[in-house]
TORMARFI-631646 format. One record per residue (C-alpha): residue in one letter; x negated, y negated, z negated; residue number from 1. Coordinates in steps of 0.001 Angstrom, whole numbers, plus 500000, padded with zeros to 6 digits. Each point is the difference from the previous one (the first is absolute). Example, Ala and Ser with C-alpha at 12.3 -4.5 7.8 and 13.67 -1.06 7.14 Angstrom:
REC;A;487700;504500;492200;1
REC;S;498630;496560;500660;2
//
This chain:
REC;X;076059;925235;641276;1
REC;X;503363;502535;499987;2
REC;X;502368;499002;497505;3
REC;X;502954;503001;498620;4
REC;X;502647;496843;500597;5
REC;X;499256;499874;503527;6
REC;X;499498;503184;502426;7
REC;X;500115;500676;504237;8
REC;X;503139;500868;501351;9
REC;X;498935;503549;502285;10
REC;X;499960;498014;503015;11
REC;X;497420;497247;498895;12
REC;X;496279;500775;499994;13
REC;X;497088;498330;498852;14
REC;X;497484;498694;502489;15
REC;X;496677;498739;498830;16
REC;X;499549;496899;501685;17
REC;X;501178;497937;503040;18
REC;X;502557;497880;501307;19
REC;X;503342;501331;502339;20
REC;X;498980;499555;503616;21
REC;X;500192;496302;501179;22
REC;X;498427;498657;497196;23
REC;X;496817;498400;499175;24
REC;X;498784;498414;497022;25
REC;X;496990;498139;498692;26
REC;X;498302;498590;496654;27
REC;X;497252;497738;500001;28
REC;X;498619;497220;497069;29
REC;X;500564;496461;500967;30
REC;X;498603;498430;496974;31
REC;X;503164;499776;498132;32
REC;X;498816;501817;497172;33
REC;X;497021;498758;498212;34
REC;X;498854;504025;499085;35
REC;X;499483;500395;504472;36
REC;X;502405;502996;500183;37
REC;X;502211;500087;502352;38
REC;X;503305;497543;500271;39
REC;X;501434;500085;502937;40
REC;X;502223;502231;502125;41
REC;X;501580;500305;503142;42
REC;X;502764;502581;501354;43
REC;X;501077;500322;503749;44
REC;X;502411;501657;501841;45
REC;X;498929;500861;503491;46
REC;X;503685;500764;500868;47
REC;X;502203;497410;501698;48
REC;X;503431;501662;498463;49
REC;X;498876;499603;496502;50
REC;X;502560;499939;497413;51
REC;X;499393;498681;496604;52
REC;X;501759;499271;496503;53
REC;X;499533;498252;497434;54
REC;X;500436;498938;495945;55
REC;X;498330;497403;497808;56
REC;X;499724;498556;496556;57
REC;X;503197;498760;498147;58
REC;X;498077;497619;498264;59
REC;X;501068;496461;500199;60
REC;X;496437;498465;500515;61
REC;X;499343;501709;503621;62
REC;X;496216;500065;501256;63
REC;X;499586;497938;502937;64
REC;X;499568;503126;502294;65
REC;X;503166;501959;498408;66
REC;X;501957;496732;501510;67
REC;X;498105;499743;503522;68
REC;X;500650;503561;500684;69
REC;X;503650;499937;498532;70
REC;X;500295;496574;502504;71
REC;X;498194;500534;502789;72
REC;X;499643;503411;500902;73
REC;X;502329;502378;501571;74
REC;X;500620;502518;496704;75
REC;X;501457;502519;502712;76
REC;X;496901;500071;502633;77
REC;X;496758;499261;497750;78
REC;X;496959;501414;502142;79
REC;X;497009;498935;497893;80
REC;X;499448;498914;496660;81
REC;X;496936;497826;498312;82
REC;X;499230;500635;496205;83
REC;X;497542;498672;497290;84
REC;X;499123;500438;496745;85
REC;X;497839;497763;497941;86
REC;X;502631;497285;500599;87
REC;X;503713;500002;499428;88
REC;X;500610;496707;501612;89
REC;X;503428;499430;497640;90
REC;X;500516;496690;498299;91
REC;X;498205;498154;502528;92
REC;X;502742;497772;501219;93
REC;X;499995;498746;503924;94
REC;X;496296;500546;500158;95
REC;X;500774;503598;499337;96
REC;X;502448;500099;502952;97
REC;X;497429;498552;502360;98
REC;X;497466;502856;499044;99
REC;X;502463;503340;499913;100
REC;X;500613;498150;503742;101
REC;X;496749;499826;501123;102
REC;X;499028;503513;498507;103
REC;X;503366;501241;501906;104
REC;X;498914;497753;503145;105
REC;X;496649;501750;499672;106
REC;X;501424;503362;500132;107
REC;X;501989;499477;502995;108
REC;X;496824;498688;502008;109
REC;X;498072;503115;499013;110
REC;X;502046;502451;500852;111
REC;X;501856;498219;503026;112
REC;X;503970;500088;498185;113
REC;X;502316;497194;499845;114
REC;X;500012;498659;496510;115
REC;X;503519;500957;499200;116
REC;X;499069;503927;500227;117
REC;X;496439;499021;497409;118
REC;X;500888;500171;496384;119
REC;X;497438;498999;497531;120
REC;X;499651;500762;496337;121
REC;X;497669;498931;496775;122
REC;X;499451;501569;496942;123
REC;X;497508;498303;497002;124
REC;X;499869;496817;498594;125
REC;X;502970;497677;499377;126
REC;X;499274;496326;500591;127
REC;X;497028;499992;501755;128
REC;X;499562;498506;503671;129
REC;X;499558;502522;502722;130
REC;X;496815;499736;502069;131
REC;X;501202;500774;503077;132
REC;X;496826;499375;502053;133
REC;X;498599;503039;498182;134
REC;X;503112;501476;500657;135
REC;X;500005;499139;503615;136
REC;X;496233;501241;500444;137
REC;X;501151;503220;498224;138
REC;X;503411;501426;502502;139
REC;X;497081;499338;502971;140
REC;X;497668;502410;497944;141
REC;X;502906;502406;499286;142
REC;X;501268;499656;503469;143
REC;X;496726;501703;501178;144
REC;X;500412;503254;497146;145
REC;X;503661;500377;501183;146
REC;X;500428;503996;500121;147
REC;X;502512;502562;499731;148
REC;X;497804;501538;496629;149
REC;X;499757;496334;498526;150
REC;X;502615;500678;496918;151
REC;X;497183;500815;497541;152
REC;X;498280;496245;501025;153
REC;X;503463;498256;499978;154
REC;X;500714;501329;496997;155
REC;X;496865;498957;497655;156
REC;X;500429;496459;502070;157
REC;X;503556;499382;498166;158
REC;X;498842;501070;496387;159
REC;X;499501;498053;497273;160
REC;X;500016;501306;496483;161
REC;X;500149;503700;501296;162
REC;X;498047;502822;498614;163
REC;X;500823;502226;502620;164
REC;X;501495;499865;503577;165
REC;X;503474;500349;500550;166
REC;X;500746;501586;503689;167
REC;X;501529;503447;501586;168
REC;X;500644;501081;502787;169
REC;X;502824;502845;500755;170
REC;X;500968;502431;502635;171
REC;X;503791;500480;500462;172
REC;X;501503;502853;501872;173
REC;X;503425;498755;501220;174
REC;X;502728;502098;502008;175
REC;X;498996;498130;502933;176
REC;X;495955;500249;499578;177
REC;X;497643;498566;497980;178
REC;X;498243;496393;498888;179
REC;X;498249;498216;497935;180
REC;X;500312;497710;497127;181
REC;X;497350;498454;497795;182
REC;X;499736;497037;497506;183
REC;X;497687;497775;498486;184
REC;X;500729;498235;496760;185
REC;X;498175;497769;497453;186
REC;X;501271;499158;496489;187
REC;X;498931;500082;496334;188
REC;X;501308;497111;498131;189
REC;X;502677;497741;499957;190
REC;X;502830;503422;500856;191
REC;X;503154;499454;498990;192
REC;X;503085;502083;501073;193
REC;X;501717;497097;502096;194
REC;X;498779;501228;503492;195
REC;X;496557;500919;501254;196
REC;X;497796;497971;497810;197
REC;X;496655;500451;501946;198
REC;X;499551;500238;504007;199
REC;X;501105;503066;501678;200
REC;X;499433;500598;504127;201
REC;X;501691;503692;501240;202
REC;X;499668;500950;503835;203
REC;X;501319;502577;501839;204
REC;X;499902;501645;503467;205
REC;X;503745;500646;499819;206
REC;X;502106;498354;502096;207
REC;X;503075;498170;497552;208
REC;X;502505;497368;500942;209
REC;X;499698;497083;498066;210
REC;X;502551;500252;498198;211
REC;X;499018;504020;498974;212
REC;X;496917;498368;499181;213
REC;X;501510;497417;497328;214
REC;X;502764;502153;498659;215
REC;X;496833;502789;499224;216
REC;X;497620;497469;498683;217
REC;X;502297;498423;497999;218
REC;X;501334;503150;498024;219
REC;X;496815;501394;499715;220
REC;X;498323;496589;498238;221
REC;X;503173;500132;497663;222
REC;X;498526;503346;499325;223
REC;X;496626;499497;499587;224
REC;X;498610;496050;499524;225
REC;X;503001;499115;498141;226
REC;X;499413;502444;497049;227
REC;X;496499;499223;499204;228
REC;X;499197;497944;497116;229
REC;X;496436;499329;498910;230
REC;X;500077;496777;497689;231
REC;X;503438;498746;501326;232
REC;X;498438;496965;501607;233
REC;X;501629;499524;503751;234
REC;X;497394;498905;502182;235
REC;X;500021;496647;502615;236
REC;X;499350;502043;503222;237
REC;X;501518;503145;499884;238
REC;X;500266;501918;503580;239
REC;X;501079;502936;501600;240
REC;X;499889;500916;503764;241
REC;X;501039;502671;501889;242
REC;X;498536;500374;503691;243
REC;X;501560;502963;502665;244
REC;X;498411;500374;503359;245
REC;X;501855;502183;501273;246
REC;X;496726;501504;501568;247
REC;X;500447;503513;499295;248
REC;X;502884;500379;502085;249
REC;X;502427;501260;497495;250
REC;X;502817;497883;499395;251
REC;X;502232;499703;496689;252
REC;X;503591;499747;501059;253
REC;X;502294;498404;496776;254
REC;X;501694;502170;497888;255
REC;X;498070;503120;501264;256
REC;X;497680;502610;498510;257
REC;X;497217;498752;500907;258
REC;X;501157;496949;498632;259
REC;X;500504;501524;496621;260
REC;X;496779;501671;500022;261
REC;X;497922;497094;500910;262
REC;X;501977;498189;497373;263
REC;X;498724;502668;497314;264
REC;X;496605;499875;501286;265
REC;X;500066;496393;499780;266
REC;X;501272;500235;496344;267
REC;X;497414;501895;498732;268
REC;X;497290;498144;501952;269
REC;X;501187;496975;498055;270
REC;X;500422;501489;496721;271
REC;X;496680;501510;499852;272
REC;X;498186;496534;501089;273
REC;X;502754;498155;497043;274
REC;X;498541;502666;497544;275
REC;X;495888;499269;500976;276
REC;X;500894;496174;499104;277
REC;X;501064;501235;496805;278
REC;X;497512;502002;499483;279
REC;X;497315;497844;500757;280
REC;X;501568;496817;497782;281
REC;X;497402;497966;499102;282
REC;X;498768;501994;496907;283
REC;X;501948;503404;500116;284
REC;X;500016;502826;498298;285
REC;X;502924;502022;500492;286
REC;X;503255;499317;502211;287
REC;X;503498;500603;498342;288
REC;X;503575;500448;501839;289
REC;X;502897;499030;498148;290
REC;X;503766;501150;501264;291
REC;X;502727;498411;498359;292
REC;X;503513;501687;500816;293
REC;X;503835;499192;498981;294
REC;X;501359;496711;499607;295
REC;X;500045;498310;503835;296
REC;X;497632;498488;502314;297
REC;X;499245;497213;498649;298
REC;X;499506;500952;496626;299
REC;X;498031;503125;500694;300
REC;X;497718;497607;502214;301
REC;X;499580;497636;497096;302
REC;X;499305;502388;497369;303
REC;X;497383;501733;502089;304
REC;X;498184;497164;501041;305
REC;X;500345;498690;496169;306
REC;X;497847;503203;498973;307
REC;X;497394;499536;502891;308
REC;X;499580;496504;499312;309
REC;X;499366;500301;495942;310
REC;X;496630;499621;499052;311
REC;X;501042;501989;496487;312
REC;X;500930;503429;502425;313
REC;X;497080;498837;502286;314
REC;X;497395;499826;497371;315
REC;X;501345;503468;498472;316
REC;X;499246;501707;503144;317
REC;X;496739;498323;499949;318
REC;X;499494;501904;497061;319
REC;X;501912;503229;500642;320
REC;X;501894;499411;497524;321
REC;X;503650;501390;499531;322
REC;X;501689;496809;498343;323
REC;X;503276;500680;501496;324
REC;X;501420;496678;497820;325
REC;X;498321;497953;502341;326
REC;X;502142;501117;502620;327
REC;X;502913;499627;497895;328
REC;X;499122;496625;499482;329
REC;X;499487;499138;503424;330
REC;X;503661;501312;500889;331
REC;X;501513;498087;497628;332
REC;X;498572;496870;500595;333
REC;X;501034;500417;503437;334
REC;X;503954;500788;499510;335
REC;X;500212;497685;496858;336
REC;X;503555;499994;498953;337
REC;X;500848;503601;500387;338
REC;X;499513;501038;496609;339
REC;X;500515;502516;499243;340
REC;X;498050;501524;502793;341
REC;X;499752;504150;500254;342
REC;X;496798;500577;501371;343
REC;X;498542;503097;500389;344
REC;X;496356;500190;500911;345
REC;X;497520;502596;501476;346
REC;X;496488;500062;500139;347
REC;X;498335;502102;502145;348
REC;X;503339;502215;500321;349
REC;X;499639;500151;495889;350
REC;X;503396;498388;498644;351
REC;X;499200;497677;496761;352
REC;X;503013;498044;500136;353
REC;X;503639;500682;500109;354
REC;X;503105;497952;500098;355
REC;X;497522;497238;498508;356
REC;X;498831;502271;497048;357
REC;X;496399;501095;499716;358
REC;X;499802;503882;500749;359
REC;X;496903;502493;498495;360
REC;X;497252;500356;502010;361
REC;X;496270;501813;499950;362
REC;X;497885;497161;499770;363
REC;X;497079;501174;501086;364
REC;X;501224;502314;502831;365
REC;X;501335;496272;501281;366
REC;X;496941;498134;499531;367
REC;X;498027;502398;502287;368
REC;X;503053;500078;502121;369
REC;X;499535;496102;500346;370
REC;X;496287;500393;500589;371
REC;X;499533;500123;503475;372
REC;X;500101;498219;503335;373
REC;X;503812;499898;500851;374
REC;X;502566;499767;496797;375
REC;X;503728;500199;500937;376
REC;X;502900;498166;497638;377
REC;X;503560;500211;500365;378
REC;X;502695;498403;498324;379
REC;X;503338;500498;499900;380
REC;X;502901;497134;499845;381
REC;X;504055;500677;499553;382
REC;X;501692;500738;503158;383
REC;X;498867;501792;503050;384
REC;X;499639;499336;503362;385
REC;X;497065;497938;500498;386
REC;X;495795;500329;499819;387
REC;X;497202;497959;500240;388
REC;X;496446;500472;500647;389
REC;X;497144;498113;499580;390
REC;X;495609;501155;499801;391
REC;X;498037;497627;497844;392
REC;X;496545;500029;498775;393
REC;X;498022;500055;496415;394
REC;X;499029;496634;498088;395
REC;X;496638;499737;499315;396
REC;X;496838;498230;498913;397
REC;X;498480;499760;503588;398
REC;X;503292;498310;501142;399
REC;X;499719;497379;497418;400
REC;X;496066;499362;501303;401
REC;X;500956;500666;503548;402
REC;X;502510;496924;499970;403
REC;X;498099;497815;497282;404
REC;X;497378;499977;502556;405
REC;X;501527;499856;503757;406
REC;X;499272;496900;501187;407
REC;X;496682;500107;498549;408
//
């Protein structure tokens, strides 16, 4: 699904399916999910130089295995990771602990790593005990369907709510040769822009130094993950991991170009799996970008995420439905005490506010503007110097049923 906000750089190509060379990947069903699809995952590197980064939730209730793999693994040198859905194994106190230990344990049995370089992750439930013995029986099934074309499996394994998968996989033509880079991602509900707010696992073939690897990942989350919004809800479990084997022989010296082209590939990789999210919020019709410039960085940020976040400006684009007072609204409520606040509004590049006055507009040539998949807003705050971005999704009936009905 291409998106106009988000296009290839000339040296990134798409590549249908596959994982960089080095990795393998697996999905099986262990019984976690009472429909019998598939709910657990595995990811291995086969390469003993691995390099890996990694970001997680800001929430302060952390899922059990958000804090073993923050703890007990190596953030720098993760090799493998275990994932399930059906489950989220947050809220579940010590027992919780024991289980995200075993499941990591597990892991490291199956495919023969210390624990420290297995990271495991959970996505589903909150407050429900793990079974780990179907967990357990499951990495031994997945262990056996390890292969390097396994991204499509892993990928339906860590789903939950999803309509539609959430993977790519690139080819990037660098000065000093070329690699791979794919991703797999699941997410749907509970997005908020305050990091990653689903599971995301990236591998490449490119050889980075860790540190390459962490600066990149972490710019390119700010990026991407951090400016998605689908019902402002952050999630218990959020987790992002990048993986470089370094298999393809071409290595990404700091500060080069190949570093910033990797970087840019590596941007839009994560942009376009941040927009699919929002896209496929639970119940979505249409996907809207807001950009709020002026002011500073912080109050750019807030206002932005204050529009994303209203379910007034949500339901309107539900609707397709040009209500820029909505927006208005949701500004002000954010920067209370600024009265009285200039803001000039656009929809859809179509100016209907100025200085904080309502401007004349064709009505109708706005509501089919407003009418289809994508809808851009921007507003416009006193001063100049800063933006903010942030993709959100539609408010709808089917979210309402989707989430009235969840556990049941």
């Amino acid at each position: 699904m291409n998106s106009r906000w988000v296009e290839n750089p000339t040296h990134v190509h798409d590549l249908g399916t596959g994982l960089p060379e080095g990795f393998r990947a697996a999905g099986v069903a262990c019984g976690l999910k009472p429909s019998g699809a598939p709910d657990l995952g595995l990811l291995v590197s086969d390469a003993p130089g691995t390099v890996s980064a990694a970001r997680f939730t800001r929430s302060g209730v952390l899922a059990a295995p958000v804090l073993l793999t923050q703890e007990r693994c190596r953030l720098d040198g993760i090799r493998a990771v275990v994932a399930n859905s059906g489950n989220a194994n947050a809220a579940t106190g010590r027992r919780g602990l024991e289980d995200a230990a075993r499941m990591q344990g597990a892991g490291s049995m199956a495919v023969s790593l210390p624990e420290d370089r297995v990271a495991v992750a959970s996505t589903g439930v909150i407050g429900v005990p793990l079974d780990t013995e179907k967990i357990v029986r499951g990495i031994l099934d997945a262990r056996g369907n390890l292969a390097n074309d396994g991204d499509a499996a892993f990928t339906a394994a860590i789903s939950t709510t999803d309509r539609f998968e959430k993977r790519a996989s690139l080819r990037v033509e660098l000065p000093s040769g070329v690699v791979r880079l794919c991703a797999q991602a699941k997410g749907a509900g509970m997005i908020s822009p305050s990091f990653a707010t689903m599971l995301c696992f990236i591998e490449t073939d490119a050889a980075l130094e860790p540190e390459t690897a962490d600066l990149l990942l972490g710019v390119c989350v700010k990026r991407s993950f951090d400016r998605v919004s689908v019902d402002g809800q952050l999630s218990t479990n959020d987790t992002a991991i990048l993986m470089a084997s370094g298999a393809s022989g071409v290595r990404i010296e700091p500060e080069s170009e190949d570093e910033l082209r990797f970087g840019e590939a590596l941007d839009t990789l994560l942009r376009r799996l941040a927009l699919l999210i929002v896209r496929d919020g639970e119940g979505a019709r249409r996907v809207g970008r807001v950009v709020v410039h002026g002011g500073h960085e912080e109050t750019v940020g807030r206002a932005a995420r204050a529009v994303a976040n209203s379910p007034l400006v949500k339901a309107a684009l539900h609707g397709g439905d040009p209500n820029w007072g909505r927006i208005a609204q949701a500004v002000g409520a954010a920067l209370q005490d600024s009265a009285p606040l200039a803001i000039d509004i656009w929809i859809e590049d179509v100016q209907v506010c100025r200085a904080g006055t309502a401007l004349p507009f064709d009505e109708s040539a706005l509501a089919g503007a407003v009418s289809g998949d994508e809808v851009e807003y921007t507003v416009g705050l006193p001063g100049q110097g800063a933006e903010a971005e942030v993709f959100f999704s539609d408010l709808s009936h089917d979210y309402v049923t989707i989430n009235a009905e969840y556990t049941t």
